[in-house]
C-alpha positions as CSV (number, residue, x, y, z in Angstrom):
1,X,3.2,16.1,5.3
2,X,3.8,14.9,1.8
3,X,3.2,11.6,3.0
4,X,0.1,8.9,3.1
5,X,1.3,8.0,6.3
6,X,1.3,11.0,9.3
7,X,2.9,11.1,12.1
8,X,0.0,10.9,14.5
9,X,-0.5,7.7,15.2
10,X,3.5,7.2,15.7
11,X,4.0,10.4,17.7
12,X,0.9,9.4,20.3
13,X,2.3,5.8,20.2
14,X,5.9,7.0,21.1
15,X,4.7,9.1,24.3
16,X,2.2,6.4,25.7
17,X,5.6,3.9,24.9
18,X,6.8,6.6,27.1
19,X,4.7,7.4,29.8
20,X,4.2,3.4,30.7
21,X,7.7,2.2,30.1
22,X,7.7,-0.2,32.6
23,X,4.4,-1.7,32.1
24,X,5.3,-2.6,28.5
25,X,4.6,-5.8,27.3
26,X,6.5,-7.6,24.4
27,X,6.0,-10.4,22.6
28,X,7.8,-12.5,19.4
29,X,6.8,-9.8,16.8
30,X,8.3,-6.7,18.9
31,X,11.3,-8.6,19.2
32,X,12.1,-8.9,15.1
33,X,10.1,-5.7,14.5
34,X,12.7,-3.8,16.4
35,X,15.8,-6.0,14.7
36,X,14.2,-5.5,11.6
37,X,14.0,-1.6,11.9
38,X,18.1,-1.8,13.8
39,X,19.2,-3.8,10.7
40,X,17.3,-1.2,7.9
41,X,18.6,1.9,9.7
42,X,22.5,0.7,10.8
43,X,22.3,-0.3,6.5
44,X,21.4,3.4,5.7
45,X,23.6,5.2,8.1
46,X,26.5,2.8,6.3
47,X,25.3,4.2,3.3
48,X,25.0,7.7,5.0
49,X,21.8,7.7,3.6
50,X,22.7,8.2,0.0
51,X,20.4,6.1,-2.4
52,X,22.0,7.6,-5.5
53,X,22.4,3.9,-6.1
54,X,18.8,3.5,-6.5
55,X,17.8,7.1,-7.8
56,X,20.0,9.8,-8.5
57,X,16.8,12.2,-9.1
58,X,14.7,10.5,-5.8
59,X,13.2,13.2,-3.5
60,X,13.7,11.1,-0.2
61,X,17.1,9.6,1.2
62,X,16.9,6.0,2.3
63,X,17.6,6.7,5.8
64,X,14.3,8.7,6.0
65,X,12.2,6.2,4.4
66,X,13.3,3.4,6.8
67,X,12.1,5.3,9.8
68,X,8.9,3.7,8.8
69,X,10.1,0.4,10.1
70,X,10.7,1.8,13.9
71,X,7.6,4.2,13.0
72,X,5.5,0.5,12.8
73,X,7.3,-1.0,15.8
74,X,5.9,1.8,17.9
75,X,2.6,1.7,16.6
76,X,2.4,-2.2,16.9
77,X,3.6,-1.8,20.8
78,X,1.3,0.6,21.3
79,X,-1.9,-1.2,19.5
80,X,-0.7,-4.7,21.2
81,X,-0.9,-3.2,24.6
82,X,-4.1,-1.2,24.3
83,X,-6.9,-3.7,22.4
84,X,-9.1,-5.6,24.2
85,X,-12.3,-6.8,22.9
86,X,-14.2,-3.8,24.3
87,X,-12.2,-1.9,22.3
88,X,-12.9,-4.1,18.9
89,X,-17.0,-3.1,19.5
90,X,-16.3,0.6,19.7
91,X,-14.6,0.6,16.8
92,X,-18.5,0.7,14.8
93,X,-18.3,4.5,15.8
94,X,-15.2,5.3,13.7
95,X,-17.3,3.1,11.0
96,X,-20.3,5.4,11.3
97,X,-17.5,8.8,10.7
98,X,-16.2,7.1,7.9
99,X,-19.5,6.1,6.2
100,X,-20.8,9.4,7.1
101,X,-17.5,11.1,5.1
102,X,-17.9,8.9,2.1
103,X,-22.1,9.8,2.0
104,X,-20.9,13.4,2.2
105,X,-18.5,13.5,-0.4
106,X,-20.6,11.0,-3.1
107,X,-23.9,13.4,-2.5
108,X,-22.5,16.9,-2.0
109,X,-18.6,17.1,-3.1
110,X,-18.4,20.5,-2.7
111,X,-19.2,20.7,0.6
112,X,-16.7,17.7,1.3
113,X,-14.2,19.8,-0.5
114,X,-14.6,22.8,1.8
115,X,-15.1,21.0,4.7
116,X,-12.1,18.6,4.2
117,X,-9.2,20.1,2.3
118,X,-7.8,21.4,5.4
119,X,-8.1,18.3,7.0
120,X,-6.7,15.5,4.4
121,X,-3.3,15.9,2.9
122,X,-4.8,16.2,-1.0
123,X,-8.4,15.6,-2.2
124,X,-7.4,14.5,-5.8
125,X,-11.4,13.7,-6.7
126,X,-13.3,16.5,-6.6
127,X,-16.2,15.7,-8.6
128,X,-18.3,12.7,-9.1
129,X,-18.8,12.4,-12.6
130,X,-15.2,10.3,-13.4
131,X,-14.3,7.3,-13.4
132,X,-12.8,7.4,-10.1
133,X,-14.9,7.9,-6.6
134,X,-14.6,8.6,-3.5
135,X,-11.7,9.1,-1.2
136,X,-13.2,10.7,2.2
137,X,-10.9,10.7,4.6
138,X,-7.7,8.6,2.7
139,X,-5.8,10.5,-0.4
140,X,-6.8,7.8,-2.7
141,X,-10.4,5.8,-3.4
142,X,-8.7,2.5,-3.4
143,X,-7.5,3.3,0.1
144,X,-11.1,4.3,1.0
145,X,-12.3,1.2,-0.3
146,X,-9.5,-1.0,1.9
147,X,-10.2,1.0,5.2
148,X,-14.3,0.6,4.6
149,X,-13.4,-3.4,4.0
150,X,-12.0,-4.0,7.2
151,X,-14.7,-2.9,8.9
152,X,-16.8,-5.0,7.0
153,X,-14.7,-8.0,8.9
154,X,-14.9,-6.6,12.4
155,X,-19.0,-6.4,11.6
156,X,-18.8,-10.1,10.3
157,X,-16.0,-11.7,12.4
158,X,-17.0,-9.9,15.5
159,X,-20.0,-9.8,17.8
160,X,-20.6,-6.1,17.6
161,X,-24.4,-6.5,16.7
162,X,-26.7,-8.6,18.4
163,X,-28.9,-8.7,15.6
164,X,-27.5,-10.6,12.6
165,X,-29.8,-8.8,10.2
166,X,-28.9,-5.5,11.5
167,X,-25.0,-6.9,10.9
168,X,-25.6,-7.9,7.6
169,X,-27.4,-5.1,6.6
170,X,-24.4,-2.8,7.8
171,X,-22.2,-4.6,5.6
172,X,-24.1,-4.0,2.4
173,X,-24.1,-0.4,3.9
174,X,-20.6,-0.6,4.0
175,X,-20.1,-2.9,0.6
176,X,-22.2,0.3,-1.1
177,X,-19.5,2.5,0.4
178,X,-16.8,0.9,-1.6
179,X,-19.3,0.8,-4.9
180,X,-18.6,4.7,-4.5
181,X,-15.1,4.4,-4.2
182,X,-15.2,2.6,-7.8
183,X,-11.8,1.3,-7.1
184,X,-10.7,-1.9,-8.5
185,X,-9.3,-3.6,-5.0
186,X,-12.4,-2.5,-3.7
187,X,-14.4,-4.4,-5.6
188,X,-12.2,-7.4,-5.7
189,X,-12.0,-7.8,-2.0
190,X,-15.8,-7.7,-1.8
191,X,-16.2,-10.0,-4.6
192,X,-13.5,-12.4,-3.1
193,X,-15.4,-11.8,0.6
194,X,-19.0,-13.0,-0.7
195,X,-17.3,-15.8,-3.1
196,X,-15.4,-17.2,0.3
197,X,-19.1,-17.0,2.4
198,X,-20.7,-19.0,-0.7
199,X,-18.3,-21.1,-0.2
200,X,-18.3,-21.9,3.5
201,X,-22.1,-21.7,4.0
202,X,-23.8,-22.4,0.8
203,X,-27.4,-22.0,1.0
204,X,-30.3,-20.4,-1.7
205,X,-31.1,-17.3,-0.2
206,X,-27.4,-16.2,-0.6
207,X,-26.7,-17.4,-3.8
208,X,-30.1,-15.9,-4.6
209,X,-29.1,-12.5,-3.5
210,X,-25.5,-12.7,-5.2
211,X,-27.5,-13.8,-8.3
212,X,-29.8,-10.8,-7.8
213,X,-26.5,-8.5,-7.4
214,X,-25.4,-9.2,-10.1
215,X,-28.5,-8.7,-12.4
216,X,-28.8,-5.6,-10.8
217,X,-25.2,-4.4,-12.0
218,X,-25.9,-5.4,-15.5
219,X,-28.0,-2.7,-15.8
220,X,-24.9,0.0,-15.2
221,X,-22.7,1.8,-17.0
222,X,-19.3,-0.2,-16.4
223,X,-17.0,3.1,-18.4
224,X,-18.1,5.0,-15.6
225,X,-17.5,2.2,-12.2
226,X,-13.2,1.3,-12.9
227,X,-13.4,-1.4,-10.4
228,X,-17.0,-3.4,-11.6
229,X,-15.3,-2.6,-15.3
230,X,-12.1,-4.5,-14.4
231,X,-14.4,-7.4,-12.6
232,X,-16.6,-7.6,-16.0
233,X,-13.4,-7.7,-17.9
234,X,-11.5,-10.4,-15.8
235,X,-14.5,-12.5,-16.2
236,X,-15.3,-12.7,-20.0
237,X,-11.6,-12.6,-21.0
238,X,-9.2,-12.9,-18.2
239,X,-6.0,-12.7,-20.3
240,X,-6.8,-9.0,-20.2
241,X,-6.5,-8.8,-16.6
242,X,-2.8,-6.7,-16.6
243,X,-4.2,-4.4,-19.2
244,X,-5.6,-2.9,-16.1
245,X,-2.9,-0.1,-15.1
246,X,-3.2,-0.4,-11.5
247,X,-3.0,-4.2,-11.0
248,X,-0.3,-4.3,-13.8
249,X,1.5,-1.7,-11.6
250,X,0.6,-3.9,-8.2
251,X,1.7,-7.7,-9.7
252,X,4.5,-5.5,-11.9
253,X,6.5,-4.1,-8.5
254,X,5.8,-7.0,-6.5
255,X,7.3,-8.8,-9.4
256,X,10.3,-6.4,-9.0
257,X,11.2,-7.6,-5.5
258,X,11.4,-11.2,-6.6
259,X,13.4,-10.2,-9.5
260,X,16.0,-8.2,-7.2
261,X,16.1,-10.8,-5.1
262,X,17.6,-12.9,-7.5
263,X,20.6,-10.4,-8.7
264,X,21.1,-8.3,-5.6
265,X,20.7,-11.2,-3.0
266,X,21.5,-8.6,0.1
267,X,19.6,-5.2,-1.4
268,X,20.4,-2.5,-3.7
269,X,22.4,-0.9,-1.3
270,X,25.2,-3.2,-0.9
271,X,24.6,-4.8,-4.3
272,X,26.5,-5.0,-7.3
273,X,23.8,-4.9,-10.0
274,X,22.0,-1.7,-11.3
275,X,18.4,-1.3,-9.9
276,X,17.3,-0.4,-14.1
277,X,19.4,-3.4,-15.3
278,X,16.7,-5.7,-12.8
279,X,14.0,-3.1,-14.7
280,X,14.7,-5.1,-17.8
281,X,14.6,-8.3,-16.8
282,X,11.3,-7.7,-14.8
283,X,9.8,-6.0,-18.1
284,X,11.0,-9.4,-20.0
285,X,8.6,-11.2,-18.1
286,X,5.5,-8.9,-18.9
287,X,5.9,-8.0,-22.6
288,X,2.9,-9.0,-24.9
289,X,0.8,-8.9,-21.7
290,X,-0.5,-5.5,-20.9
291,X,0.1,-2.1,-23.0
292,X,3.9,-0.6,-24.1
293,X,3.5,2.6,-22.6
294,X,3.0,1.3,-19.1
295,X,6.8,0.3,-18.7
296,X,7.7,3.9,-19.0
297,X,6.5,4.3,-15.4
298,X,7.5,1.4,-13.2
299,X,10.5,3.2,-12.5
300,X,12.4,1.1,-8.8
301,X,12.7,4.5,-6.2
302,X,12.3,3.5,-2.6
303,X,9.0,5.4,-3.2
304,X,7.7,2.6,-5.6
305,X,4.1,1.6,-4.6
306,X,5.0,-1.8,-3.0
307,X,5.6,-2.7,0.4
308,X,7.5,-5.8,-0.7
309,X,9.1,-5.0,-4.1
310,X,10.5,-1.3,-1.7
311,X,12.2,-4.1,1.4
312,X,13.3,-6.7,-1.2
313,X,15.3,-3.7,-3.3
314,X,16.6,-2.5,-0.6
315,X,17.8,-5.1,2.1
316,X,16.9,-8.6,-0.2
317,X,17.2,-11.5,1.9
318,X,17.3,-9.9,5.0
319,X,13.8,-8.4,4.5
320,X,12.8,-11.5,3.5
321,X,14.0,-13.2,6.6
322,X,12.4,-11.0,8.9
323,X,9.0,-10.6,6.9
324,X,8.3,-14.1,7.4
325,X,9.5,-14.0,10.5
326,X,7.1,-11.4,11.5
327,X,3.8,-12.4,9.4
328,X,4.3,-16.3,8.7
329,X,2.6,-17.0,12.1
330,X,-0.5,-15.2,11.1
331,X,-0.5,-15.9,7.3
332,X,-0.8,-20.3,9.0
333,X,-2.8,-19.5,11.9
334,X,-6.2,-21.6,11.3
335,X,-8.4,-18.9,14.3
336,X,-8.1,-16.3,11.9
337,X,-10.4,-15.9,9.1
338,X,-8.9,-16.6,5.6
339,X,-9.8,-13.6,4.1
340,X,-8.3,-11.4,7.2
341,X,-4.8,-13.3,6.1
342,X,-5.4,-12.5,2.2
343,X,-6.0,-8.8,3.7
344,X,-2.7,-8.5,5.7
345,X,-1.1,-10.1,2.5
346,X,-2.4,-7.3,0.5
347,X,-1.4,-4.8,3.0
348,X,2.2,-5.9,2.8
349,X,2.8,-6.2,-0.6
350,X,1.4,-3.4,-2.1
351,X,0.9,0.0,-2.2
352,X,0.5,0.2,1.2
353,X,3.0,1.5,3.7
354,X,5.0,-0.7,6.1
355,X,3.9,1.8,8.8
356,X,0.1,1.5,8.0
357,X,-1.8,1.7,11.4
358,X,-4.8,-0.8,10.2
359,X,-2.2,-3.7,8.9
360,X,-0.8,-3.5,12.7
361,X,-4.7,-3.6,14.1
362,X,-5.1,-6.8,12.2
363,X,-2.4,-8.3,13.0
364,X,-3.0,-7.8,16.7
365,X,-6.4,-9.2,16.3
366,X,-4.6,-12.2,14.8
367,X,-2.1,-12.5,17.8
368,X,-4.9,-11.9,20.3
369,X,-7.4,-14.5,18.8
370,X,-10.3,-12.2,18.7
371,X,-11.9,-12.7,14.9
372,X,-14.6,-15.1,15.7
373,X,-13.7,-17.8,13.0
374,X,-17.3,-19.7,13.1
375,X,-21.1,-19.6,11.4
376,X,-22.9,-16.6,11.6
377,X,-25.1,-18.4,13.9
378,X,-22.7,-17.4,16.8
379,X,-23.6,-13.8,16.9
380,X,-25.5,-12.9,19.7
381,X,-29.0,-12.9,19.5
């Protein structure tokens, strides 16, 4: 499908749902998951699914684009009656496919391409020699980088390994993976994952390596790596930090929600003010701090590439309501590890759909305490 997000995962989700009816177990989340995706779908069939009020010229109606909500609910029911913590170990095979894609695609693209472009919806990177890297088994290298991230915190939040060198040497593995993703949230998340391990266990041989990581990338061509570009960048003169397309077009749409919060307090749908006359007044805010040309294209569809800024548009408060409903009691819960919260964060208000499988996995893990929220010293020896 013309979509990032297939209907696998929802369609095997609906017929186990199915299958074990009566053996379903629900919890808090299910409960506001499934008003959340009643209240977004009754809105569009009001609106008979014309979002001419958002888009004259938009490709999808807004009563498609809500399935996603339901599309979630079944995929959350179905992960929060399936994991264990057996489960959570076996998940370092699908990390062995994946890094085994990525190695395939950075080495020999064209055999990647052949092998692959029957099996992934579009392979826009078909050569390594740009600025942009791999994608393996995702449309887009920063989603690459995102999915190879999280299984850097299963390695280091969960006792898969019994050998802590082996786990720490599967992360660098794993943090090289990203490196050839060269995407910017890549390369954030990593950064922000080893500042928050400095910071929590501080000892020489980590600062040591960091230092020696560093010195190491000083010697590379930052034109050619997007993401270690942006980080150089952000850290000799942060005010350029939006001149960066992609995080302008991340904090710009995120921005949007807020912004049509304010004038359309119950969504676009039922509002009163015109989706482009919020488009200025978001703009207003960002003038003098990134280039011109880049306002041309944050244009508010329902297809914009936030999570957030998409919900707020459309239903305002009422999103609102139930996202914090939904997330709130993971974003304060103290079990799970900071940067797993920052990570369901990112999930939700960005590019990423509402019906993403991982975001759900996390959460789950959340709900179900299973991130191991102590010193390295309590992996297995």
């Amino acid at each position: 499908m013309e979509s990032d997000i297939q209907l696998f995962a929802g369609l095997l989700s609906f017929i186990y749902l199915a299958i074990n009816f009566k053996d379903i177990q629900i919890n808090t989340t299910t409960i506001f998951l499934a008003a959340l995706s009643f209240v977004a779908v009754t809105i569009s069939l009001f609106n008979k699914g014309d979002i001419t009020v958002i888009n004259a010229n938009a490709e999808f109606s807004s009563l498609f684009k809500v399935l996603i909500f339901p599309y979630a609910l079944a995929v959350y029911l179905f992960i929060y009656n399936t994991l264990d913590e057996k489960f959570t170990r076996f998940v370092v095979c699908f990390m062995y496919i994946y890094l085994f894609v990525v190695f395939l695609q950075y080495l020999f693209p064209s055999i990647y391409v052949s092998i692959f472009s029957n099996l992934v919806r579009t392979i826009k990177i078909t050569e390594m020699g740009g600025i942009r890297g791999v994608s393996a088994l995702t449309t887009e290298p920063s989603f690459t980088a995102l999915v190879l991230f999280i299984f850097i915190l299963i390695v280091r939040f969960i006792d898969i390994f019994k050998n802590k060198l082996t786990a720490w040497f599967t992360i660098l593995l794993l943090c090289f993976g990203i490196f050839t993703t060269k995407a910017v949230t890549g390369f954030a998340f990593v950064a922000l994952f080893f500042l928050l391990e400095a910071i929590q266990r501080i000892e020489i041989w980590k600062i040591c390596s960091i230092g020696l990581l560093i010195f190491s990338l000083s010697f590379l061509n930052y034109e050619d790596y997007r993401g270690l570009n942006f980080l150089m960048t952000v850290i000799k003169s942060p005010e350029l930090m939006l001149y960066e397309s992609s995080l302008f077009y991340r904090v710009y749409y995120f921005t949007y929600g807020l912004v049509s919060l304010f004038y359309n307090p119950f969504g676009a749908i039922v509002g009163s003010t015109d989706v482009y006359e919020i488009k200025n007044a978001t703009d207003s805010l960002f003038y003098g701090y990134t280039f011109p040309f880049l306002f041309e294209r944050t244009i508010p569809t329902i297809n914009m590439p936030s999570a957030w800024g998409m919900g707020l548009m459309l239903f305002g408060f009422l999103y609102l309501f139930f996202y914090l409903i939904i997330f709130l009691p993971t974003f304060v819960r103290s079990s799970t590890p900071l940067i797993v919260r920052i990570l369901i964060f990112a999930f939700t208000a960005q590019s990423f759909s509402f019906g993403f499988p991982l975001l759900w996995f996390l959460v789950v893990m959340s709900e179900k305490k299973f991130w191991n929220n102590k010193n390295s010293e309590k992996y297995v020896e």
